[in-house]
N, C-alpha and C positions, 0 to 999 in steps of 0.2 A: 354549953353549946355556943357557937360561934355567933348567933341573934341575939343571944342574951345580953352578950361584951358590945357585941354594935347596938343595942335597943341605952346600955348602960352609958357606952359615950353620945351618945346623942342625945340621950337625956340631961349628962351633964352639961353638953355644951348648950344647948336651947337656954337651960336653967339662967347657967351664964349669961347668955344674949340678953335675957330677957334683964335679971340683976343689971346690967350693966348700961341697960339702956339705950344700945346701940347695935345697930346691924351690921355687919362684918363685911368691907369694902367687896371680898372675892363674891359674896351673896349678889351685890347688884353689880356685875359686871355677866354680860352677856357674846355670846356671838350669831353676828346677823348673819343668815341664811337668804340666799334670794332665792325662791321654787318657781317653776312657771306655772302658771294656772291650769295647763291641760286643755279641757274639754274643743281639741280643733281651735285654740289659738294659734296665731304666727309666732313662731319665735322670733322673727326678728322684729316683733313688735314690743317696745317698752313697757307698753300697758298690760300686756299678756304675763308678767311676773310681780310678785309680793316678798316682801320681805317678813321675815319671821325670825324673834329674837328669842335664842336659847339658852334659856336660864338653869345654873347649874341646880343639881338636883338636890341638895342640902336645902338651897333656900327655896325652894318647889316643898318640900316637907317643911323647912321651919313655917314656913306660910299656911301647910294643913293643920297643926298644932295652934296656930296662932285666932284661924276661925273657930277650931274647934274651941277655946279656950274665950274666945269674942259670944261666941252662938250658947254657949253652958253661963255665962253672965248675964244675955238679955239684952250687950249692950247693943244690936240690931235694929233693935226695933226705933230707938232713939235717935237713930243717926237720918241726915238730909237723903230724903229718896234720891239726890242726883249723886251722892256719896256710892261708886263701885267697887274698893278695894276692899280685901278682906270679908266679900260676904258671896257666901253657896248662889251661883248662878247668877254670878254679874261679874264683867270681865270691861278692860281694856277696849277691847272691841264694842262695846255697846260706848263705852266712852266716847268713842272717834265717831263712832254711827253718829250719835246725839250731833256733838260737834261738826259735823260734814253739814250736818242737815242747819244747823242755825248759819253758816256760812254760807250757803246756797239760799237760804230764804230771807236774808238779811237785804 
């Protein structure tokens, strides 16, 4: 079947990344999105849009294999609670949150 050959390269090449040590430049390369927020905003207001960055979908999977592979070792629990990458239900966004918030109360 046709999942088997795609589950087979992907597996090889993960295997690779990992051997190698390195992330592959096309994985971190994104394209920004600007959306308007919606809810009876003005469009022609600046505030009223966000930007969102679109990460290709390989390294969106190498990155699920990567927790799952982080989460089955333990090393989780070890790491600095303000550390968000790489772990189930922490994201970018609670990073900026944190950050927004020590700049405003500074």
């Amino acid at each position: 079947m046709w999942w088997q050959t795609l589950s087979t390269c992907l597996c090889q090449l993960f295997t690779w990344i990992l051997r190698q040590e390195r992330i592959p430049s096309a994985f971190k390369q994104s394209i920004t999105v600007t959306l308007h927020k919606g809810n009876g905003k003005r469009k022609t207001d600046p505030n009223s849009y966000r930007e969102i960055s679109l990460l290709p979908v390989l390294s969106k999977l190498f990155e699920k294999v990567l927790i799952s592979r982080i989460e089955k070792c333990g090393v989780t629990t070890s790491l600095n609670p303000l550390h968000f990458g790489f772990q189930r239900g922490k994201s970018s966004k609670m990073t900026s949150f944190i950050y927004q918030k020590l700049l405003t109360t500074a």
